[in-house]
N, C-alpha and C positions, 0 to 999 in steps of 0.2 A: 415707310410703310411697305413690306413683307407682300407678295403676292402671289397665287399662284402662274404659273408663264400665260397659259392658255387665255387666263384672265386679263392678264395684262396686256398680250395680244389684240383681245376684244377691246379692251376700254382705250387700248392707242388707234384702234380700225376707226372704234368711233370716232374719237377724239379728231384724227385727221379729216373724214368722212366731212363733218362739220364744220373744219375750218380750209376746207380747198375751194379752188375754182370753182364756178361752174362747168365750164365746162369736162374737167373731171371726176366731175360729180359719179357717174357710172364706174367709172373703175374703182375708185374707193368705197363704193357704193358694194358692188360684186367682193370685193374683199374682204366687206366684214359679212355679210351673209354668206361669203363660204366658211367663213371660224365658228360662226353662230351654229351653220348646218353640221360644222365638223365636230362641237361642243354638246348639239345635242343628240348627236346619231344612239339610233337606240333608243329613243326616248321618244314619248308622244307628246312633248314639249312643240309648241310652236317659237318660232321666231320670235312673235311679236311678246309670247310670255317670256322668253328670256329675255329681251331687251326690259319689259316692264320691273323683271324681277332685278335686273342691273343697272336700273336707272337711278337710285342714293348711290351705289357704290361709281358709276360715272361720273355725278356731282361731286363725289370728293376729288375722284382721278383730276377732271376737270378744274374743278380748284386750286388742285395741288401744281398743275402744271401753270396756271395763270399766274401763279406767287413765283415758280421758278425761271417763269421768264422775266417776271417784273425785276426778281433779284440778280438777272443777268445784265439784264438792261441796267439797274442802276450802279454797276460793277463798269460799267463800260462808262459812266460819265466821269 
C-alpha cells in the first residue's frame, strides 16, 4: 500500500511511540507531535483532530506491520 512520505512518517512516529520504552516515552512522544505540528502548519487543525482523523488509517499501518513481522518471524524458524 502506496503512501504519501509525510504520512508515513506519522503513522511510523506513532507506531514507535506505542511500542517503546517507558522510559522513552518523551522522545518519541516530541517526535510525532513535531510531524503532527509540521503536517498541520497553516491550518486551524488541532493535534488531537489529526490524530482522531488518522486513527483507521493507523489501524491498518498497524496491522500491516504486525503481519510483517509475524512473516519475518516465521521465516527465521
Amino acid at each position: 500500500m502506496s503512501r504519501h512520505a509525510d504520512l508515513e512518517s506519522i503513522l511510523k512516529a506513532w507506531y514507535d511511540l506505542e511500542g517503546c520504552a517507558a522510559s522513552e516515552k518523551d522522545k518519541y512522544r516530541d517526535a510525532l507531535h513535531h510531524l503532527l505540528d509540521e503536517a498541520r502548519a497553516g491550518s486551524n487543525v488541532s493535534r488531537q483532530d489529526m490524530v482522531l482523523a488518522l486513527a483507521d488509517r493507523y489501524r491498518d499501518f498497524r496491522t500491516a506491520k504486525e503481519k510483517e513481522i509475524k512473516a519475518r518471524l516465521s521465516r527465521l524458524r
